[in-house]
DRENBABA-852764 format. One record per residue (C-alpha): residue number from 0; residue in one letter; x negated, y negated, z negated. Coordinates in nm, 3 decimals, m for minus. Example, Ala and Ser with C-alpha at 12.3 -4.5 7.8 and 13.67 -1.06 7.14 Angstrom:
2
ATOM   num   residu      east     north        up
ATOM     0        A    m1.230     0.450    m0.780
ATOM     1        S    m1.367     0.106    m0.714
***
This chain:
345
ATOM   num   residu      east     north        up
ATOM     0        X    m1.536     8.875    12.129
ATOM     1        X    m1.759     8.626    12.004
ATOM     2        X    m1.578     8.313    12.123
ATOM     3        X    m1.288     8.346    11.976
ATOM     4        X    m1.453     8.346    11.621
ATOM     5        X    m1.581     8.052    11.726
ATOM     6        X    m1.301     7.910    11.860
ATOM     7        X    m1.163     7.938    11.503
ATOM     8        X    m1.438     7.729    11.327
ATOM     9        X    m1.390     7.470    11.600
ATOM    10        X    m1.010     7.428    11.571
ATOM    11        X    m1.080     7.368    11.214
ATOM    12        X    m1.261     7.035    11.284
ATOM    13        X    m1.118     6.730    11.413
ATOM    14        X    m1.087     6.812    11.832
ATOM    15        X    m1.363     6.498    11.908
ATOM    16        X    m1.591     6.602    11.648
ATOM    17        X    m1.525     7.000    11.726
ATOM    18        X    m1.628     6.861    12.116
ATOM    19        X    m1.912     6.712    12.017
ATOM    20        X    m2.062     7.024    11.801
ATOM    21        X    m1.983     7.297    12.034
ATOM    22        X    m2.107     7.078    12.367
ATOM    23        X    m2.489     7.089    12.175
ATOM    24        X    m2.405     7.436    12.075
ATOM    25        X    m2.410     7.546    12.412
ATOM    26        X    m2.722     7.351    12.442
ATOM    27        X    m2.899     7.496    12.235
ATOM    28        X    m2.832     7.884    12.333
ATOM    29        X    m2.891     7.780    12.678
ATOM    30        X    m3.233     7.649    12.542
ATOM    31        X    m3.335     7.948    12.375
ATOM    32        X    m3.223     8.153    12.695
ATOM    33        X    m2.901     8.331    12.539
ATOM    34        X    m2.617     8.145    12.692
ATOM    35        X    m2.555     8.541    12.790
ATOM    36        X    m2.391     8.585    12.479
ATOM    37        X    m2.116     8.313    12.577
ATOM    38        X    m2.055     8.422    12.927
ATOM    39        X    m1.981     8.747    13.104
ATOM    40        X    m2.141     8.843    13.458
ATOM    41        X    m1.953     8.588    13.756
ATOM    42        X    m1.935     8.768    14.115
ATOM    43        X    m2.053     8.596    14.415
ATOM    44        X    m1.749     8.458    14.646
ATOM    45        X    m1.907     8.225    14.806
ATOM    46        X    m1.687     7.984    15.002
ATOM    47        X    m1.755     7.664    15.209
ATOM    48        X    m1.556     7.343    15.133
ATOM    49        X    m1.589     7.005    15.256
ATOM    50        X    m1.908     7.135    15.431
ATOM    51        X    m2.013     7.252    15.106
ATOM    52        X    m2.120     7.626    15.044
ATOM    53        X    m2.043     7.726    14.656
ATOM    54        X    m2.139     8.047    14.534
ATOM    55        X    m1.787     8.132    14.395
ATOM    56        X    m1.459     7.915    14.374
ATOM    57        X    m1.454     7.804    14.032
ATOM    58        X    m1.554     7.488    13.883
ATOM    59        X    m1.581     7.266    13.552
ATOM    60        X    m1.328     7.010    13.566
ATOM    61        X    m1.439     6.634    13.505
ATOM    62        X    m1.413     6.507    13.149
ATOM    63        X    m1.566     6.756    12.912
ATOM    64        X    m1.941     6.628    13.036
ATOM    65        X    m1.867     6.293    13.068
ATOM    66        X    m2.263     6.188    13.073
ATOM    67        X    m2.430     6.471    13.268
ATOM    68        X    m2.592     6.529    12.900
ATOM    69        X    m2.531     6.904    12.947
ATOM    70        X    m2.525     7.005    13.293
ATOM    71        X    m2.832     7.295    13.286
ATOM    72        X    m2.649     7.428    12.965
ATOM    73        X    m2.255     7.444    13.141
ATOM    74        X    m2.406     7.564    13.495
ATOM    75        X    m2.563     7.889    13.294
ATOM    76        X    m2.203     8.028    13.224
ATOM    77        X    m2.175     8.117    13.599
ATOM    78        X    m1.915     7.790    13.721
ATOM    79        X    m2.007     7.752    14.108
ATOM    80        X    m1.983     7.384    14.063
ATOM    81        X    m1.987     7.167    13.745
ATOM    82        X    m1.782     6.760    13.783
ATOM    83        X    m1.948     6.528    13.547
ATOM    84        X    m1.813     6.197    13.473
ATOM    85        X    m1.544     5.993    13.499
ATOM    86        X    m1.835     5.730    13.514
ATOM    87        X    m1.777     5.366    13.538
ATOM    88        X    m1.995     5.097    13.583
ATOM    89        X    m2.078     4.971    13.272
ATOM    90        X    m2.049     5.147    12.946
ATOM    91        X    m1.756     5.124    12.734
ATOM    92        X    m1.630     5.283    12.425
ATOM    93        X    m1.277     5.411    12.543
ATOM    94        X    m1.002     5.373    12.329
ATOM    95        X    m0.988     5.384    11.932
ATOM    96        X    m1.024     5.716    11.749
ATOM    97        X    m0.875     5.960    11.724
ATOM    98        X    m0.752     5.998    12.099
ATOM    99        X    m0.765     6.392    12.159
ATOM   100        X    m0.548     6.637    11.985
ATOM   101        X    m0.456     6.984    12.003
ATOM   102        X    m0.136     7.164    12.045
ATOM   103        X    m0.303     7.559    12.008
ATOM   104        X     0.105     7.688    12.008
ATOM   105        X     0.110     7.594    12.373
ATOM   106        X    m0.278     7.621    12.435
ATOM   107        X    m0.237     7.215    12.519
ATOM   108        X    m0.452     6.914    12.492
ATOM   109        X    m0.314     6.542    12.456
ATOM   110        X    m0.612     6.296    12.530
ATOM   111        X    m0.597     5.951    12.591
ATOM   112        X    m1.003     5.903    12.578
ATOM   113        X    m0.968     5.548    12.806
ATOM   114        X    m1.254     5.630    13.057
ATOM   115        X    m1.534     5.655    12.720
ATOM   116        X    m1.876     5.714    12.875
ATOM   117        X    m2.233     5.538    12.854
ATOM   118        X    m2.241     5.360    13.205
ATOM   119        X    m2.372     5.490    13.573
ATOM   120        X    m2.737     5.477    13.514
ATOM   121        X    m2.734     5.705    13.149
ATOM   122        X    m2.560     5.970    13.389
ATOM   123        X    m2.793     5.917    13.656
ATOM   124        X    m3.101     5.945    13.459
ATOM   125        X    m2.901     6.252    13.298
ATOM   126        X    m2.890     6.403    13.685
ATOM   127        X    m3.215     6.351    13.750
ATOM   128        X    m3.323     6.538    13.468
ATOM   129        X    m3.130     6.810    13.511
ATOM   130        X    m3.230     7.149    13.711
ATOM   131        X    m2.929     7.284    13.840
ATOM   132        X    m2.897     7.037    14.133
ATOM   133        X    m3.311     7.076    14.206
ATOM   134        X    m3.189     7.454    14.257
ATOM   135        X    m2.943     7.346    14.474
ATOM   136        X    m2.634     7.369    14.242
ATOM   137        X    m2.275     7.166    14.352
ATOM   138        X    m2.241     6.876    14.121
ATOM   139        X    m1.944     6.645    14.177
ATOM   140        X    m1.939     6.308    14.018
ATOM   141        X    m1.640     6.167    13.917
ATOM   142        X    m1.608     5.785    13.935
ATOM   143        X    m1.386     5.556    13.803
ATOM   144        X    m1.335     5.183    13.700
ATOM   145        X    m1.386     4.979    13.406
ATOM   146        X    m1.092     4.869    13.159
ATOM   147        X    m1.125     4.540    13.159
ATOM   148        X    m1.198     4.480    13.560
ATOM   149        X    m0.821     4.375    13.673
ATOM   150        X    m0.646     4.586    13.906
ATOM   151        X    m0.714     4.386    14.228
ATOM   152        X    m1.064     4.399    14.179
ATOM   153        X    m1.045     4.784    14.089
ATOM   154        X    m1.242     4.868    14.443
ATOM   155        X    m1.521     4.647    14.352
ATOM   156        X    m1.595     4.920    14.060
ATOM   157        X    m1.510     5.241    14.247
ATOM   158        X    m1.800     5.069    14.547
ATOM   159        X    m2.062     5.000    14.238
ATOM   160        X    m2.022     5.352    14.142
ATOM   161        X    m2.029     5.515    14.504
ATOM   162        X    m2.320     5.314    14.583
ATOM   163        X    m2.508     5.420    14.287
ATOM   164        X    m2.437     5.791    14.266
ATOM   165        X    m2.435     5.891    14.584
ATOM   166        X    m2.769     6.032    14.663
ATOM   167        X    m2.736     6.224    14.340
ATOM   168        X    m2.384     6.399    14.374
ATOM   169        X    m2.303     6.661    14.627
ATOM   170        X    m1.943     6.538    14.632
ATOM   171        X    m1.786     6.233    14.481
ATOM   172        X    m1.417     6.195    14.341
ATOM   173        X    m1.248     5.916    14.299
ATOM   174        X    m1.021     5.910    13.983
ATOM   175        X    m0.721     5.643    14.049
ATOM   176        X    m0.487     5.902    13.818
ATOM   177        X    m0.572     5.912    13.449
ATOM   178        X    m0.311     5.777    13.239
ATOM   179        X    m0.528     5.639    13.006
ATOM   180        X    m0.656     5.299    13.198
ATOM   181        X    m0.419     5.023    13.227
ATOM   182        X    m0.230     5.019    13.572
ATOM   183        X    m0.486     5.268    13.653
ATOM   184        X    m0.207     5.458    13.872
ATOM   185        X    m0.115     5.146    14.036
ATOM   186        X    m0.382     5.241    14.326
ATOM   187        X    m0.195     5.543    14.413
ATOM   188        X     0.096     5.343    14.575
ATOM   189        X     0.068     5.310    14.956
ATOM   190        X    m0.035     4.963    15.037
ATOM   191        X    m0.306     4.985    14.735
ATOM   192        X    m0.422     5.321    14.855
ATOM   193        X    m0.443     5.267    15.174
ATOM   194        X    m0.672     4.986    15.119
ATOM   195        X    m0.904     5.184    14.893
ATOM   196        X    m0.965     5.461    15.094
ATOM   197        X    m1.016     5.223    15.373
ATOM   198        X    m1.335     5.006    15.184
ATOM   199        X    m1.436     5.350    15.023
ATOM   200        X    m1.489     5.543    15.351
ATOM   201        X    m1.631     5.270    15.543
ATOM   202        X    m1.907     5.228    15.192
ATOM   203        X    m1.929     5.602    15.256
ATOM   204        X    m2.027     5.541    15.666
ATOM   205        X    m2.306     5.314    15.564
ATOM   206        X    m2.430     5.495    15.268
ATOM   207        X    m2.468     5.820    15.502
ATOM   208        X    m2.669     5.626    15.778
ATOM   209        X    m2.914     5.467    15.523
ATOM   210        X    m2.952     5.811    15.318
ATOM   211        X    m2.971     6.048    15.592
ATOM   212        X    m2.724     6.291    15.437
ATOM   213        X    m2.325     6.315    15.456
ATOM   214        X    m2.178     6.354    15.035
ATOM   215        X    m1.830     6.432    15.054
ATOM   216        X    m1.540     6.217    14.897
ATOM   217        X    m1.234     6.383    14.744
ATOM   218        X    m0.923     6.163    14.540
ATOM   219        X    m0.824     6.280    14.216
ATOM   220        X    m0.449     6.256    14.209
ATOM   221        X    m0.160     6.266    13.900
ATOM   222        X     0.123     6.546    13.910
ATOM   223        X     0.377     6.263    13.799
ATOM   224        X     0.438     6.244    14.164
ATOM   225        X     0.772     6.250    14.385
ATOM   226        X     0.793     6.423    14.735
ATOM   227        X     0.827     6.098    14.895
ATOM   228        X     0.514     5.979    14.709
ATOM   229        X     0.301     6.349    14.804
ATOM   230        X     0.410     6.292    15.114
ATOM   231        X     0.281     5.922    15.147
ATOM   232        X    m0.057     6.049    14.996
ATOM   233        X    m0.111     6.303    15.214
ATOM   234        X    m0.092     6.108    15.515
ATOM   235        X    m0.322     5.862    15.400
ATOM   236        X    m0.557     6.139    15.316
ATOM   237        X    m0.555     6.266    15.675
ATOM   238        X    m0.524     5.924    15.817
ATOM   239        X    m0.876     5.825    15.647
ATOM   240        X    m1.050     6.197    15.690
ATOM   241        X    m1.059     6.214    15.338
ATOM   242        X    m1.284     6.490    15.279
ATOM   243        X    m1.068     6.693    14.989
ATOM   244        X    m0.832     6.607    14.701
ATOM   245        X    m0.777     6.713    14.350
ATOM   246        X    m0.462     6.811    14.189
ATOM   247        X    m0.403     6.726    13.953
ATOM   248        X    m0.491     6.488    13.662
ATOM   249        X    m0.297     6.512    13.331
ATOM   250        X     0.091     6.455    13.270
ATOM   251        X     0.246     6.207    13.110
ATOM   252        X     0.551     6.457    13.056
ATOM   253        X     0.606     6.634    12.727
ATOM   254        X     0.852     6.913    12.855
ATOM   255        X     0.744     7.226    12.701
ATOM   256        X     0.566     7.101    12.407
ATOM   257        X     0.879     6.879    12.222
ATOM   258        X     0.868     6.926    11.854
ATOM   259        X     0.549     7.057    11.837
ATOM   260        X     0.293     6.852    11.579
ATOM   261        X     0.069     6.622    11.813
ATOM   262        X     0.350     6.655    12.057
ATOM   263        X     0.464     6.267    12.028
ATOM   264        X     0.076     6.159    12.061
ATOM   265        X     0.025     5.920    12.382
ATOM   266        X    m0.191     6.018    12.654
ATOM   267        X    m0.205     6.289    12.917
ATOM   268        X    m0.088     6.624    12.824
ATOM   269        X    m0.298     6.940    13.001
ATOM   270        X    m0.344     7.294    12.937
ATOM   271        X    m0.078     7.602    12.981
ATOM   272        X     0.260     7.328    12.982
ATOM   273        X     0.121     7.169    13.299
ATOM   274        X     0.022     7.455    13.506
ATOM   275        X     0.376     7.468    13.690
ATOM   276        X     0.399     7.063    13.727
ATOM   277        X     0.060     7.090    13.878
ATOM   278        X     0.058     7.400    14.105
ATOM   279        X     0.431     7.290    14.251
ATOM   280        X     0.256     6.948    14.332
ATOM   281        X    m0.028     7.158    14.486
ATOM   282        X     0.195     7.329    14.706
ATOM   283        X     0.393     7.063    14.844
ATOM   284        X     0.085     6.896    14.890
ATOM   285        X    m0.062     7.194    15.094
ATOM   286        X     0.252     7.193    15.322
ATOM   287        X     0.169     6.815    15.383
ATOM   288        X    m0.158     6.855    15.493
ATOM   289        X    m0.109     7.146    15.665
ATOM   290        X    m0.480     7.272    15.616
ATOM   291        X    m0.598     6.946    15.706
ATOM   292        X    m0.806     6.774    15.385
ATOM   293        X    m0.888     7.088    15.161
ATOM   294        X    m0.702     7.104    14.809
ATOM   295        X    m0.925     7.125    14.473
ATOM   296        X    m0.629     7.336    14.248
ATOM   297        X    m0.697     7.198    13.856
ATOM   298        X    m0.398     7.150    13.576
ATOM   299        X    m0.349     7.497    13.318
ATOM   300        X    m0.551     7.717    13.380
ATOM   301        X    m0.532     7.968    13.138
ATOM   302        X    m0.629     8.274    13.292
ATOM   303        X    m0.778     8.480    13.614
ATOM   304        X    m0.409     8.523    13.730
ATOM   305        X    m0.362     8.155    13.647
ATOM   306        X    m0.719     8.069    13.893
ATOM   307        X    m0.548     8.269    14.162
ATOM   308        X    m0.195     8.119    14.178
ATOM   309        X    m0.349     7.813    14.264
ATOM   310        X    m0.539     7.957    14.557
ATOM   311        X    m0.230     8.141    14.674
ATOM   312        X    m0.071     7.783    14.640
ATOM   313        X    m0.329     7.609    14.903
ATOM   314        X    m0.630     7.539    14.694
ATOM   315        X    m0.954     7.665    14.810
ATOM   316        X    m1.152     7.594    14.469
ATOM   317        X    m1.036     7.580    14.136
ATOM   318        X    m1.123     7.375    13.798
ATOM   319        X    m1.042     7.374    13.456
ATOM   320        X    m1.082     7.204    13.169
ATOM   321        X    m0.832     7.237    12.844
ATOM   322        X    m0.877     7.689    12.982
ATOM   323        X    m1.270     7.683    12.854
ATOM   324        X    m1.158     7.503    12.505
ATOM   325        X    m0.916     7.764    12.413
ATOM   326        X    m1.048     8.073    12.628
ATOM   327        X    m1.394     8.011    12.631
ATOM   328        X    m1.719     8.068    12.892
ATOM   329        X    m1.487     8.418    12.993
ATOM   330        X    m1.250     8.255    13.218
ATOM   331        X    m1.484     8.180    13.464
ATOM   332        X    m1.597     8.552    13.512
ATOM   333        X    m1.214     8.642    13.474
ATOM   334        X    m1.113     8.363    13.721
ATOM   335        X    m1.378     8.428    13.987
ATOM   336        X    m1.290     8.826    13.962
ATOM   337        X    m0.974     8.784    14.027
ATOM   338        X    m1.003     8.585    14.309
ATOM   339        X    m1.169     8.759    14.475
ATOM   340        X    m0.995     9.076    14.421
ATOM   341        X    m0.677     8.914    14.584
ATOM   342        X    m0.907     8.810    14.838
ATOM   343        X    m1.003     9.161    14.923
ATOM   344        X    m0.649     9.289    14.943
***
C-alpha cells in the first residue's frame, strides 16, 4: 500500500520533475538496503532468449534510466532484466520543456523527450560502476542516433554506439521507432532497413571476433505499422538473423484518450490506450516470424493479466514502462506470478 501514497505526492509535481525525485528516491532506499518496502517477493521463471538465460520474463523498458544512473537501485525490485538508454553518441538536451505529461484517467503518458541523455561514455562509466551486471544481471542498452546527424548518415551513429557499448551490454536494441527524432521512422521502410541491419550485423560479426563473446541485437519497432509493412519487417528480421525484436515503441494515435486534458500534447502516447495497438501488432508479427527471431512484448502494461496477454500473443519477455509510474515496483511481482501461473496450466 505504500506506493500508491506515493504515487499521489508524485502526480502532484510536474511529471519531469516528479521523474527526477522519485528515480533518487529509489536510490536512496536501495542504499540504505530497504528497497523491500517498494517491491514484493518476484518468483524465479527463468527463461532463455536470444541465448540469454533471465531469471524471470519481465523487464524495465528503455527510457525511464536513460543514463544507467540507477541501475543497482531498479534491478533490486526483482525485474529479470533492466534496458537503459536510448543513448546516442554525443550528448544532447532533447527537446524543450515540458515534453512529458500525464493522462492518470487512462493511466497514459504523452512524451516527446527527443532522445535527452548525457552521451555514450556518461552511460558507460555509469555501467561500469554498477553491480548488477558484475553479478551477472541482463542489461540491454538501447541505442539510438543524434538529432542533428541527417537521416542518410543515421547508421554512422547507430555503428558509434554499437561499437562502444558492446562489451558492456548483454543485448543491444536498436531504436529506429520513437516519434520524437526527426524522420527517425524513416529507417523502418524496406530499402532503409534493409541496409541498416545489413552494416549493423556485419559491425556485430567483427565486434564478436575481436571481443570473444556473441551480445545479441534486437530492433525496437513502432505499432503505427500496416500488415504489409509487419510483414516487410519481419522478413528482413529473419533474412539478417536478427537476434529478437521489440514491440512496440509509443503511438502517435490518440484513440482512446480524445478530450482528455494533455490529450492534444505531441509526442508518443503509451500506457493502458496502447496495449491493444501494441499486442495486435505483436501478434501479427508472431505469425510472420513464425518462431523464428524471438518477440520482446512492451506497450500498456498495466497489470499481471496485462504481462501475460502478451506472452500468449508470441512474446517470450515482457517490458514496461508508463505500468511502474502508475502501478509501482508491484507489477513486476504481479507480472512474473502470473506468468508463470499460466505457464503451469
Amino acid at each position: 500500500m505504500l506506493y500508491p501514497l506515493i504515487r499521489k505526492f508524485f502526480f502532484a509535481l510536474d511529471a519531469e520533475s516528479a521523474h527526477g525525485i522519485g528515480m533518487s528516491g529509489v536510490g536512496f532506499l536501495n542504499s540504505a538496503g530497504i528497497a523491500c518496502l517498494l517491491a514484493k517477493p518476484v518468483p524465479a521463471d527463468p527463461v532463455e532468449v536470444m541465448g540469454l538465460r533471465f531469471p524471470n520474463p519481465v523487464g524495465l523498458a528503455a527510457g525511464l534510466d536513460k543514463n544507467g544512473d540507477h541501475i543497482d537501485a531498479l534491478a533490486a525490485l526483482g525485474f529479470g532484466f533492466l534496458e537503459i538508454g536510448t543513448i546516442t553518441p554525443r550528448p544532447q538536451p532533447g527537446n524543450p520543456r515540458p515534453r512529458l505529461f500525464r493522462i492518470p484517467e487512462k493511466q497514459a503518458i504523452i512524451n516527446r523527450m527527443g532522445f535527452n541523455n548525457d552521451g555514450v561514455d556518461k552511460l558507460l562509466a555509469n555501467v561500469a560502476a554498477a553491480q548488477f551486471p558484475k553479478r551477472g544481471g541482463i542489461l540491454g542498452i538501447n541505442i539510438g542516433k543524434n538529432f542533428d546527424t541527417p537521416i542518410e548518415k543515421a547508421a554512422d551513429d547507430y555503428l558509434i554506439c554499437l561499437e562502444r557499448v558492446y562489451s558492456a551490454a548483454s543485448y543491444v536494441t536498436v531504436n529506429i521507432s520513437s516519434p520524437n527524432t526527426k524522420n527517425l521512422r524513416e529507417l523502418q521502410k524496406d530499402d532503409a532497413l534493409d541496409a541498416l541491419l545489413g552494416a549493423l550485423k556485419a559491425e556485430q560479426a567483427r565486434l564478436a571476433d575481436k571481443h570473444g563473446k556473441y551480445v545479441p541485437l534486437a530492433l525496437k519497432i513502432a505499432p503505427d505499422l500496416d500488415d504489409a509493412q509487419i510483414q516487410a519487417i519481419a522478413d528482413l528480421l529473419r533474412q539478417h538473423r536478427m537476434d529478437g525484436v521489440i514491440a512496440t515503441n509509443t503511438t502517435l494515435s490518440r484513440a482512446g484518450i480524445e478530450g482528455f486534458p494533455n490529450a492534444s500534447e505531441a509526442g508518443g502516447l503509451s500506457g493502458a490506450p496502447v496495449f491493444d495497438l501494441s499486442t495486435a501488432v505483436l501478434r501479427k508479427l508472431a505469425t510472420a516470424l513464425a518462431g523464428e527471431v524471438p518477440i520482446i512484448g512492451v506497450g500498456g502494461i498495466m497489470s499481471g493479466a496485462d504481462a501475460a496477454a502478451k506472452i500468449e500473443a508470441g512474446a517470450s519477455l515482457v517490458q514496461f514502462y508508463s505500468g511502474f509510474i502508475y502501478r509501482g515496483p508491484e507489477l513486476v511481482g504481479e507480472a512474473a506470478a502470473e506468468i508463470a501461473r499460466r505457464r503451469a496450466r
